[in-house]
LUMBATI-336842 format. One record per residue: residue number from 1; residue in three letters; x, y, z of N, C-alpha, C in turn. Coordinates in Angstrom, 3 decimals, m for minus. Example, Ala and Ser with C-alpha at 12.3 -4.5 7.8 and 13.67 -1.06 7.14 Angstrom:
2
(1,ALA,(13.190,m5.690,7.800),(12.300,m4.500,7.800),(13.200,m3.300,7.800))
(2,SER,(12.850,m2.250,7.080),(13.670,m1.060,7.140),(12.900,0.030,7.870))
This chain:
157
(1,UNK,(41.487,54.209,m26.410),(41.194,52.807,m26.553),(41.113,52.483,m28.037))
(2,UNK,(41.958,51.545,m28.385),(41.929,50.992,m29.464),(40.381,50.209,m30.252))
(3,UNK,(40.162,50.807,m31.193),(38.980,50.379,m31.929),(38.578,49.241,m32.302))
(4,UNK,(38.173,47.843,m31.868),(37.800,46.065,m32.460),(37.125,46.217,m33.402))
(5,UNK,(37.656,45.518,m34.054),(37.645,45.293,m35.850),(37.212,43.960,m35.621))
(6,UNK,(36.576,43.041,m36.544),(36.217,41.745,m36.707),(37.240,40.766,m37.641))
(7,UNK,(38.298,41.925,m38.136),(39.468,40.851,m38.535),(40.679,40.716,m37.808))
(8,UNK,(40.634,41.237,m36.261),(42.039,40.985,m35.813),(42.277,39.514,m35.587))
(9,UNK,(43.777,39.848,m36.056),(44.033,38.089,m35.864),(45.162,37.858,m34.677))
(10,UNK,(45.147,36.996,m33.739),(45.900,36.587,m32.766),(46.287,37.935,m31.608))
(11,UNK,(45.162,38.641,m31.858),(44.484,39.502,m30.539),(45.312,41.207,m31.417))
(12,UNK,(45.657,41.165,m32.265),(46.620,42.637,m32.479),(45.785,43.263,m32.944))
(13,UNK,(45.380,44.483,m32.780),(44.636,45.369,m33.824),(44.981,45.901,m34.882))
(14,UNK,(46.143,46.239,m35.035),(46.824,46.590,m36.288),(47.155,45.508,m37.515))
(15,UNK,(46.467,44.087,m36.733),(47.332,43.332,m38.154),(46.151,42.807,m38.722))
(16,UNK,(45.624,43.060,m39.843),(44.277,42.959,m40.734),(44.518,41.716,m41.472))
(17,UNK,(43.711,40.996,m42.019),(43.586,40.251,m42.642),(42.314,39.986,m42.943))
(18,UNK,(42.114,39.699,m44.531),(40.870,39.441,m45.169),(40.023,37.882,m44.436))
(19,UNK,(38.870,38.182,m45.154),(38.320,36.921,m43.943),(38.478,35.516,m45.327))
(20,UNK,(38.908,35.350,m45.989),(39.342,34.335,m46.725),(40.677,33.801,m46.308))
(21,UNK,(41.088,35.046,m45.718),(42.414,34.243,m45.224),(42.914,34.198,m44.148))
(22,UNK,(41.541,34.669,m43.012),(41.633,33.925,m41.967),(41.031,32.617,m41.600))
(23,UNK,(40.216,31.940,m43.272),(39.665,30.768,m42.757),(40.281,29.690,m42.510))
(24,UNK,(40.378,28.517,m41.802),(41.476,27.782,m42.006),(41.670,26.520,m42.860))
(25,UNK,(42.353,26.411,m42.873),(42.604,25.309,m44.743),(41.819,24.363,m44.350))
(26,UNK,(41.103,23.547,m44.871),(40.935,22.323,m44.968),(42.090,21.010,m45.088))
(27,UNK,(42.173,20.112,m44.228),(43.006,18.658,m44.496),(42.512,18.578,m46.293))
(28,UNK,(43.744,18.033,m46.700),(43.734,17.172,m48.192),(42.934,15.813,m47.660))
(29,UNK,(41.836,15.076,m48.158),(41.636,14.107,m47.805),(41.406,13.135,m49.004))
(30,UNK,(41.629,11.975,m49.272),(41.107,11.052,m50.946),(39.816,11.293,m50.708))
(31,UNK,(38.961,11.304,m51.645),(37.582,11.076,m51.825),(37.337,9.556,m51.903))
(32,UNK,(36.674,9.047,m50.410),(36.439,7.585,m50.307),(35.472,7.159,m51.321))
(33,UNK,(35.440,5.896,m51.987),(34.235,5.327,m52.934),(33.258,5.222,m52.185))
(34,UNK,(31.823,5.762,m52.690),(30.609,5.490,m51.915),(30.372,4.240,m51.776))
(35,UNK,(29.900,3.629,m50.692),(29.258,2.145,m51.060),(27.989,2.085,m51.615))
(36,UNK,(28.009,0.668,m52.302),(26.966,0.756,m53.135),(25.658,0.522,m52.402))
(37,UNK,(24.451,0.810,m52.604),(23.311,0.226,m51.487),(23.135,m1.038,m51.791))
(38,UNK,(23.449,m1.619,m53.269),(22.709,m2.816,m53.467),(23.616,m3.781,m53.204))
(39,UNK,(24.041,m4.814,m52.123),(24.400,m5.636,m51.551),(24.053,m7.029,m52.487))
(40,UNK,(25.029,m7.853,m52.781),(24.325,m9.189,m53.152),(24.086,m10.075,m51.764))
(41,UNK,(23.587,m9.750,m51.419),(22.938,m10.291,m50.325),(21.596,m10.917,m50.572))
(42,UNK,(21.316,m12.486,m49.773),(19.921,m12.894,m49.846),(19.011,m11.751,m49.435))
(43,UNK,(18.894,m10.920,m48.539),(17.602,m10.242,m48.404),(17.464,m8.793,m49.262))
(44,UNK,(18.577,m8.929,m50.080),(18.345,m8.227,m51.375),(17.528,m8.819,m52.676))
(45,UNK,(18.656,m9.840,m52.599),(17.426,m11.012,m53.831),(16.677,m11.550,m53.407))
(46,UNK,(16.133,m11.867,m51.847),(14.714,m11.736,m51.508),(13.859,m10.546,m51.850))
(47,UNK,(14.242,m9.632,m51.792),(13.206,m8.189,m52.296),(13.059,m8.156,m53.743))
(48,UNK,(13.875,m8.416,m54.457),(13.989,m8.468,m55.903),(13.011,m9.384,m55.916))
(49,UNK,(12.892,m10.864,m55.406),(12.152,m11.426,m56.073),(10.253,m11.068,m55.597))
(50,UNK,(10.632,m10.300,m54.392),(9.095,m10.456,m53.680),(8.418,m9.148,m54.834))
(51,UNK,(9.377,m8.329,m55.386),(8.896,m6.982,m56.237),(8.672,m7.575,m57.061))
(52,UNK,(9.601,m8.151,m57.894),(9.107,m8.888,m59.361),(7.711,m10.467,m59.254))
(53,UNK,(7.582,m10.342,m58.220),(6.397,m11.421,m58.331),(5.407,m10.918,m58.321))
(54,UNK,(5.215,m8.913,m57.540),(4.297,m8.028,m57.726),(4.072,m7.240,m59.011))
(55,UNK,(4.701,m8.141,m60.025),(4.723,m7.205,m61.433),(5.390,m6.226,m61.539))
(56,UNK,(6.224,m5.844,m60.364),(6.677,m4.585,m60.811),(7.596,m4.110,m61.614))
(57,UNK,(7.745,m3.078,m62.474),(8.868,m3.037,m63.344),(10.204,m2.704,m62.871))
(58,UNK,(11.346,m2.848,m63.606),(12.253,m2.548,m63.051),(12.541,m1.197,m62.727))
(59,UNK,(12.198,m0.175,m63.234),(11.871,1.604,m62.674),(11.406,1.584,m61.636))
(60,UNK,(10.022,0.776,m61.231),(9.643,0.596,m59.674),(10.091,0.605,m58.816))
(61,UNK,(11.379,m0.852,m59.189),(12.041,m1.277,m58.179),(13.083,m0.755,m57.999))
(62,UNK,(13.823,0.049,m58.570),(14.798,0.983,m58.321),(14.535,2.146,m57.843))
(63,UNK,(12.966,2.603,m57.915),(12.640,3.470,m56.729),(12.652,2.975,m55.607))
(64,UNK,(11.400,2.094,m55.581),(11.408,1.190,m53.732),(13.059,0.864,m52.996))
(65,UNK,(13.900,0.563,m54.291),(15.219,0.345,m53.593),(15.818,1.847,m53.525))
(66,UNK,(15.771,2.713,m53.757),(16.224,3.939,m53.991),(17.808,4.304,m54.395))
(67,UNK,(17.746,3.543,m55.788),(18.714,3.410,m56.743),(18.001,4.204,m57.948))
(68,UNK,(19.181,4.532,m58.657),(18.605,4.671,m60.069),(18.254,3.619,m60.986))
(69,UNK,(17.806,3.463,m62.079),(17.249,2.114,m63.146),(18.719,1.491,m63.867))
(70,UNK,(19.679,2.629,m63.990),(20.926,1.884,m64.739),(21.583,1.632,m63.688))
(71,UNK,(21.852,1.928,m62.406),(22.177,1.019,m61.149),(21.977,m0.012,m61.194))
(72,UNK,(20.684,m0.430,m60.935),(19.890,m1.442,m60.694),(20.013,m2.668,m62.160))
(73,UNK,(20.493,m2.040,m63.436),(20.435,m3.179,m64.353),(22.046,m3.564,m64.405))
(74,UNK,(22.613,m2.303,m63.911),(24.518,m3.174,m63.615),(24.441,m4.116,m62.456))
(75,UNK,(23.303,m3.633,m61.266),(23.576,m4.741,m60.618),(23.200,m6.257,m61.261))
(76,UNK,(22.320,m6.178,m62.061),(21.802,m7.439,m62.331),(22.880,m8.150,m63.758))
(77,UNK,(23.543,m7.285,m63.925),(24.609,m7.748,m65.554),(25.808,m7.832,m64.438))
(78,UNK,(26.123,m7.485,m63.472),(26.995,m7.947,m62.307),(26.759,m9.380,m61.794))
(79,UNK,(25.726,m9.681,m61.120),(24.979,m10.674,m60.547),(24.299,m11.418,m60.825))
(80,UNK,(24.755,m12.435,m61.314),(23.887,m13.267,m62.245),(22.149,m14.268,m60.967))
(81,UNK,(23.083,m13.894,m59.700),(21.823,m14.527,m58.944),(20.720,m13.774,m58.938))
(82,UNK,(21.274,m11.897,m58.488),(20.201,m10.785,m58.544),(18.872,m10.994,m60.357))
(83,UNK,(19.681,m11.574,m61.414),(18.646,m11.733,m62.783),(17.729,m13.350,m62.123))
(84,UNK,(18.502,m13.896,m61.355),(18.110,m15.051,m61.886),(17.311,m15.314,m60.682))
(85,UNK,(17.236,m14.478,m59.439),(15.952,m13.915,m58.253),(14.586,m13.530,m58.729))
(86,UNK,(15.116,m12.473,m59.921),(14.473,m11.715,m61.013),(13.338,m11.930,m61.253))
(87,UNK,(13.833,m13.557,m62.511),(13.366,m13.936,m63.158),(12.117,m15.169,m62.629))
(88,UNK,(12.905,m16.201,m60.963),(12.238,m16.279,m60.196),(10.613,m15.961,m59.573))
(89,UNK,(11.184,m14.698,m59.593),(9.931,m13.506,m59.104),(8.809,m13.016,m59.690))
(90,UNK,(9.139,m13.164,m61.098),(8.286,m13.202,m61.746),(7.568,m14.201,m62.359))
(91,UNK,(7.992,m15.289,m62.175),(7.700,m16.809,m62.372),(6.366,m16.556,m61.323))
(92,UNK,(6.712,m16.550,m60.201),(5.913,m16.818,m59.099),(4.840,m16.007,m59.046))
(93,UNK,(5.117,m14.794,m59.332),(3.801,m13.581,m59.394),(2.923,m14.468,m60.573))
(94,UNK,(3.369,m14.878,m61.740),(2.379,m15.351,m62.300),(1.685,m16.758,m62.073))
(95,UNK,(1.959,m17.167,m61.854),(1.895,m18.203,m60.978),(0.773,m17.988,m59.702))
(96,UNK,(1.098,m17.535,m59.197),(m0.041,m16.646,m58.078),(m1.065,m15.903,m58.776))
(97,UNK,(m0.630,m15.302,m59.709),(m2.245,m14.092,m60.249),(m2.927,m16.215,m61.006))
(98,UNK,(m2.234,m16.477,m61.908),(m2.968,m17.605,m62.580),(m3.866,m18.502,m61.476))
(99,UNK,(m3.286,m18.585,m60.346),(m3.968,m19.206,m59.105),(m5.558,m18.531,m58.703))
(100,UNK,(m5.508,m17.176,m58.273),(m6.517,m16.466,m58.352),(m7.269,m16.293,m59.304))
(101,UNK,(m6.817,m16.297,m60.619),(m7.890,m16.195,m61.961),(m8.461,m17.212,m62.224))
(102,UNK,(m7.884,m18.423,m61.731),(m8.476,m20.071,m61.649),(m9.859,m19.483,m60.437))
(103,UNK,(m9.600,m19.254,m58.868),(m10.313,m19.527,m58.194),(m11.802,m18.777,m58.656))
(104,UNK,(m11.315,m17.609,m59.345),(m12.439,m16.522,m59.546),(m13.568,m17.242,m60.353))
(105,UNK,(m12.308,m17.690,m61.265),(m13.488,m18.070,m62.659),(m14.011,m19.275,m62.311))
(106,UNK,(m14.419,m20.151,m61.707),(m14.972,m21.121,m61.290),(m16.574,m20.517,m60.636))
(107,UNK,(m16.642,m19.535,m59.865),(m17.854,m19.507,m59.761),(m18.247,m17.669,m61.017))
(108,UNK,(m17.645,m17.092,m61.725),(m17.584,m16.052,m62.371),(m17.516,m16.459,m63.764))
(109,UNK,(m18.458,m16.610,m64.587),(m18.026,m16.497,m66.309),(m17.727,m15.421,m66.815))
(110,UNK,(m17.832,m14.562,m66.272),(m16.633,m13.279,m67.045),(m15.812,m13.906,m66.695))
(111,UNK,(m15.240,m14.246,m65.035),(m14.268,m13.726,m65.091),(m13.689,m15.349,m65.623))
(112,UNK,(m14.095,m16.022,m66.622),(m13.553,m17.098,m66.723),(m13.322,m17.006,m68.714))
(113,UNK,(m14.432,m16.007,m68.751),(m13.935,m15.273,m70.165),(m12.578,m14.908,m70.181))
(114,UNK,(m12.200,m14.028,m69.343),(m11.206,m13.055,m69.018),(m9.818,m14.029,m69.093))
(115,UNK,(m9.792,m15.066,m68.579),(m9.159,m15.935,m68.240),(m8.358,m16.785,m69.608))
(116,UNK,(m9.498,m17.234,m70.243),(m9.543,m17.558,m71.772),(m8.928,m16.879,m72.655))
(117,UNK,(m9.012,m15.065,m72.270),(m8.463,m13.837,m73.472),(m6.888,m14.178,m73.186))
(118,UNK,(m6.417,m14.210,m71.765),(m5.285,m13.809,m71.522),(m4.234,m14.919,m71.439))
(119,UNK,(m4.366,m16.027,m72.197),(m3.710,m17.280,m72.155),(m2.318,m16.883,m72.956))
(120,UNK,(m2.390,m16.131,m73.703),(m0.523,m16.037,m74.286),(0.029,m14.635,m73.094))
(121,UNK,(m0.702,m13.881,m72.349),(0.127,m13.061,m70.907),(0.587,m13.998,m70.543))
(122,UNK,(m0.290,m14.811,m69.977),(m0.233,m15.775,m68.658),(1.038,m17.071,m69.019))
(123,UNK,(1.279,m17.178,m70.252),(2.275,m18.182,m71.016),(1.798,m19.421,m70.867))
(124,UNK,(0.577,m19.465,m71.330),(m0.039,m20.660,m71.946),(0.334,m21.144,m73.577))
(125,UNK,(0.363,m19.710,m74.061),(0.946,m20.347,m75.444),(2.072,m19.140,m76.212))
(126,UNK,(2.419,m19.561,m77.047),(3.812,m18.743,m77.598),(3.096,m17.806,m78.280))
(127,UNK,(3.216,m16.474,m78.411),(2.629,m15.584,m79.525),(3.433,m15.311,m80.314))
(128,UNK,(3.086,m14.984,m82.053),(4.336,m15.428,m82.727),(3.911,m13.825,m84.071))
(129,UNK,(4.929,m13.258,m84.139),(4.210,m11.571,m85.134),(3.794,m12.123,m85.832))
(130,UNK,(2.466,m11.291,m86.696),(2.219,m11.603,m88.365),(3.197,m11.128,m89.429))
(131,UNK,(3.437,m11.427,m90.480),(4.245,m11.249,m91.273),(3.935,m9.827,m91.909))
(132,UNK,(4.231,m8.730,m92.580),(4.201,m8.038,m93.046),(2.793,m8.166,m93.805))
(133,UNK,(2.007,m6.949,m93.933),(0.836,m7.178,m95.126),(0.984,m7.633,m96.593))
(134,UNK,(2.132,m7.127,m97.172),(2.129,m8.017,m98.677),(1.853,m9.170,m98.682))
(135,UNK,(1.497,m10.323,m97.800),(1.495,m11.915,m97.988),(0.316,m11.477,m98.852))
(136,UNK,(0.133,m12.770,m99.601),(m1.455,m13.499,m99.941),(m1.975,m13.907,m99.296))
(137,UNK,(m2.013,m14.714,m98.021),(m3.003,m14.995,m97.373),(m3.555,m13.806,m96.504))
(138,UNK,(m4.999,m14.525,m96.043),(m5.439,m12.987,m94.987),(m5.098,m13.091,m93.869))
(139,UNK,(m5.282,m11.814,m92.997),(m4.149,m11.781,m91.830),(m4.805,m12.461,m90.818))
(140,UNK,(m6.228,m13.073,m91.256),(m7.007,m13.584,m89.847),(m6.843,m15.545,m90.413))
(141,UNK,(m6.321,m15.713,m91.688),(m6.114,m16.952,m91.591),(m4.497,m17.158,m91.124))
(142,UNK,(m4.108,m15.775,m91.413),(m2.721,m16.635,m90.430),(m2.645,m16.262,m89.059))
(143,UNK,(m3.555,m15.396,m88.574),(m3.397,m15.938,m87.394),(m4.396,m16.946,m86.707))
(144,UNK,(m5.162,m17.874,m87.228),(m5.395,m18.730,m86.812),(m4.665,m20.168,m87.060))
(145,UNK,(m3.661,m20.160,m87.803),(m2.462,m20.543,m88.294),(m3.766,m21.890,m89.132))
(146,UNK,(m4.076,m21.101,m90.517),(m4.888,m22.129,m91.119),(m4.433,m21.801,m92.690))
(147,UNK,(m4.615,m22.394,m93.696),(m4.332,m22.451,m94.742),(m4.854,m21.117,m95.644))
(148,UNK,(m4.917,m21.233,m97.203),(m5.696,m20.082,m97.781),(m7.098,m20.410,m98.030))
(149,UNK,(m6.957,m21.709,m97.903),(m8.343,m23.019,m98.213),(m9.606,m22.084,m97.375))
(150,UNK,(m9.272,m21.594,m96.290),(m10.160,m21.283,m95.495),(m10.968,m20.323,m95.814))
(151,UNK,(m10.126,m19.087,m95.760),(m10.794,m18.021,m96.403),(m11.813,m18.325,m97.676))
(152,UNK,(m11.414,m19.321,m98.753),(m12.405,m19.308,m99.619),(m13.303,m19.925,m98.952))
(153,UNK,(m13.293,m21.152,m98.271),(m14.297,m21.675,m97.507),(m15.181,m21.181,m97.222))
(154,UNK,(m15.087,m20.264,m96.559),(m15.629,m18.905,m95.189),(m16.656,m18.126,m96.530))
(155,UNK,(m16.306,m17.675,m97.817),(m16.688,m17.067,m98.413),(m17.806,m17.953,m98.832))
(156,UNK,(m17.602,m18.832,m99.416),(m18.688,m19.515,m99.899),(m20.017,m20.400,m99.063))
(157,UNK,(m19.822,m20.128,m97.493),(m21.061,m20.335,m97.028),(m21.994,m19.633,m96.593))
């Protein structure tokens, strides 16, 4: 009786072949383009905007979407609605926290202190750099945007 080997091929025992080349070829196939996950779709730029009204950064949101961060900023240099959901979204988050920091501080004087500190976050007013230290004036009269008059003022009472 003839001895079974684990490479006979097409039942013969005598005809050997390596096991690389009894595997069988693979089809040639194109490599299809992945699709992208991020859809311009409303209930995409609905999520965009419901994330960005939660403060979240854009790293966040390219986790929660489970994209990478330079994904996520081609989609938005692609899509001018996905920036402009965005930008939306974050309108509204502040908008909403400013709502709550109103209700708090009404019966809370901290928290109505608190409220007072954070008026250029919140875009109550423009914040604008100080100039380099060489000026002559001091750096606390320009940022109270007051003359040099002051400082001597200040000194002499």
């Amino acid at each position: 009786m003839a001895k079974k080997t684990g490479n006979d091929v097409l039942g013969d025992p005598g005809h050997r072949v390596t096991r690389r080349a009894a595997r069988p070829q693979p089809t040639f196939r194109y490599k299809q383009p992945r699709q992208p996950k991020l859809q311009p779709t409303e209930q995409t730029f609905g999520t965009l905007r419901s994330l960005a009204s939660r403060m979240c950064t854009q790293k966040e949101a390219a986790t929660i979407l489970q994209e990478h961060v330079d994904t996520l900023q081609k989609f938005f240099r692609a899509n001018p609605e996905a920036r402009e959901a965005w930008g939306e979204g974050k309108e509204i988050g502040r908008a909403q926290l400013r709502m709550l920091l109103w209700k708090q501080a009404v019966d809370n004087p901290a928290q109505a202190r608190f409220l007072a500190k954070q008026k250029a976050w919140l875009g109550y007013i423009k914040t604008t750099p100080l100039p380099p230290k060489s000026t002559s004036l001091s750096r606390t009269a320009l940022r109270l945007n007051v003359g040099p008059g002051f400082s001597s003022f200040k000194k002499s009472c």
